[in-house]
C-alpha positions as CSV (number, residue, x, y, z in Angstrom):
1,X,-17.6,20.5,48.4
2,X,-14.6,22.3,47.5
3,X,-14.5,26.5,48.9
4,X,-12.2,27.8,46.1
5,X,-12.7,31.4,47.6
6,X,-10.4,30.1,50.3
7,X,-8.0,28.9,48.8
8,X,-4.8,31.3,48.7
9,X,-1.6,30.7,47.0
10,X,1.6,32.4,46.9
11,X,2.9,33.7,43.6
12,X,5.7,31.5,44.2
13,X,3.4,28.2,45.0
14,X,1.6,29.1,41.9
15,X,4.9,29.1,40.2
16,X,5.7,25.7,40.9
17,X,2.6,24.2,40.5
18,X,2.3,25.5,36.9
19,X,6.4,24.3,36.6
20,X,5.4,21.0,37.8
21,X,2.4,20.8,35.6
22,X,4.7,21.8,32.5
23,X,7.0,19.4,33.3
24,X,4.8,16.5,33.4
25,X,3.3,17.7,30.3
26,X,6.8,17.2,28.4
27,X,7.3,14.0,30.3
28,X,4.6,12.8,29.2
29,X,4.7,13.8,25.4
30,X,8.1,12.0,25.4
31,X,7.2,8.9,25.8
32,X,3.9,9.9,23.5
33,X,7.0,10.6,21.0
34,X,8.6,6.7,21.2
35,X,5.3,5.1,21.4
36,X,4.3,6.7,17.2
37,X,7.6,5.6,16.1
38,X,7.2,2.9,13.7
39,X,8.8,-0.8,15.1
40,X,11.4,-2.4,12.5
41,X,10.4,-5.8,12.2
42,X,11.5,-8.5,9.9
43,X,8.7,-9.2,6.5
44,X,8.1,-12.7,8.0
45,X,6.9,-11.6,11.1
46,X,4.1,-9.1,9.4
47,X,1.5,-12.2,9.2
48,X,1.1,-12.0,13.5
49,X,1.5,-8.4,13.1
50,X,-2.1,-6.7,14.5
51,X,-3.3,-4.8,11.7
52,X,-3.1,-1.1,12.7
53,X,0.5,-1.1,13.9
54,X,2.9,1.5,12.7
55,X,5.9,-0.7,11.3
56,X,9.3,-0.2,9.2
57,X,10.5,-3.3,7.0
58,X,13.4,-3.5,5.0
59,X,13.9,-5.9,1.9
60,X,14.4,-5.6,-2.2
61,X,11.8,-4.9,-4.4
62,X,10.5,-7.8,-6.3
63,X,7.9,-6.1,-8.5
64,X,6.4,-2.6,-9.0
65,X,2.8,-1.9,-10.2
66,X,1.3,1.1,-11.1
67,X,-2.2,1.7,-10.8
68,X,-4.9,4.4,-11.4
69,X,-5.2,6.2,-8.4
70,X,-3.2,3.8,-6.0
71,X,0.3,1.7,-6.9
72,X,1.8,-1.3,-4.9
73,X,5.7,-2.8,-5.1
74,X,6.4,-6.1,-3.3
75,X,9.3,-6.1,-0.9
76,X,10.6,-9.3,-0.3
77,X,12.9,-10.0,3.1
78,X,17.1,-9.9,1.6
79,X,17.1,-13.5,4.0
80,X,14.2,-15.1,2.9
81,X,12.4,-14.1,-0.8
82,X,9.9,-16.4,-0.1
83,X,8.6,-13.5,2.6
84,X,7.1,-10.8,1.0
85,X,4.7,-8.2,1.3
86,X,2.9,-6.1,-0.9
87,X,3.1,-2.4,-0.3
88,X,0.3,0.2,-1.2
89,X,0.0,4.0,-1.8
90,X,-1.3,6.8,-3.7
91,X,-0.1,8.2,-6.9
92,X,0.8,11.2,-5.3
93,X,4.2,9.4,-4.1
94,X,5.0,8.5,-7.8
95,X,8.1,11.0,-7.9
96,X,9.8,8.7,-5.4
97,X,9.1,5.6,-6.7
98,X,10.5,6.8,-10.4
99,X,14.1,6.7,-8.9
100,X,13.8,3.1,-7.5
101,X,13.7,-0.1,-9.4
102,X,13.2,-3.9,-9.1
103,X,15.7,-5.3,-7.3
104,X,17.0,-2.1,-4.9
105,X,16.8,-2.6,-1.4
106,X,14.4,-0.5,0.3
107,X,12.6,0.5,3.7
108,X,9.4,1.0,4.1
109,X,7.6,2.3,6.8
110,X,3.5,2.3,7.1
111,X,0.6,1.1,8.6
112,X,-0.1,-2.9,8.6
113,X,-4.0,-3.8,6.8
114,X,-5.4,-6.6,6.1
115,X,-7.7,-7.3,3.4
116,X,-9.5,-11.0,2.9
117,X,-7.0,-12.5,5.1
118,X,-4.5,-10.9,3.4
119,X,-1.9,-8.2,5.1
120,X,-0.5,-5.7,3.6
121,X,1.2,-2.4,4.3
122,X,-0.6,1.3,3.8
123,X,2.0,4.2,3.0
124,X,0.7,7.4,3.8
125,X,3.5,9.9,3.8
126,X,5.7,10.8,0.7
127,X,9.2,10.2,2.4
128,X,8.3,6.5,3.9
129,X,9.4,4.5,1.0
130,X,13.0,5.2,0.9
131,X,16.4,3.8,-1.4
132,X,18.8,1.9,0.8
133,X,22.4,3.0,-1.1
């Protein structure tokens, strides 16, 4: 086993070892930082998209519903309108959805779910559904 009672550092070994340790900690919270950035991909590739990915889209708003407790718009892809996907989130969001209508070009960014073989994409922060000027 390990004798820790003989081990001696140096106050300047110890000073570098915690630098190094620091510095791999910040390394390694950078690339921590890129991997929870959402990936823009195009509304006709959501389909092979694994559910549980953090994604941004971009496309105009074909129709807005509002709900009880939880709303949707459909965003359609600008190239194609036959793509489209239908975009959920709470009520709570309802200030930022008041200033856009059918038709504006948006872009999104959330979580892809699927429910009955159907995807769709999960808002869950106020400022993620944004008006393209």
């Amino acid at each position: 086993m390990w004798d820790i009672e003989n081990i001696k550092l140096s106050s300047e070994q110890l000073i570098i070892t915690c630098l190094s340790i620091a510095v791999l900690g910040i390394i390694a919270l950078y690339f921590y930082s890129l991997a929870i950035q959402p990936k823009n991909i195009s509304i006709s590739s959501i389909q092979i998209t694994p559910t549980g990915q953090y994604i941004q889209i971009s496309g105009s708003i074909k129709s807005i519903e509002l709900g009880a407790s939880i709303s949707k718009i459909t965003v359609c892809d600008a190239l194609d309108a036959s793509s489209c996907i239908s975009v959920r989130f709470s009520n709570d969001f309802l200030q930022n959805i008041y200033a856009i209508n059918e038709g504006d070009t948006v872009t999104v960014k959330g979580i892809v779910r699927e429910y009955y073989n159907s995807k769709y994409l999960e808002v869950k922060n106020e400022g993620d559904i944004t008006k393209n000027e």
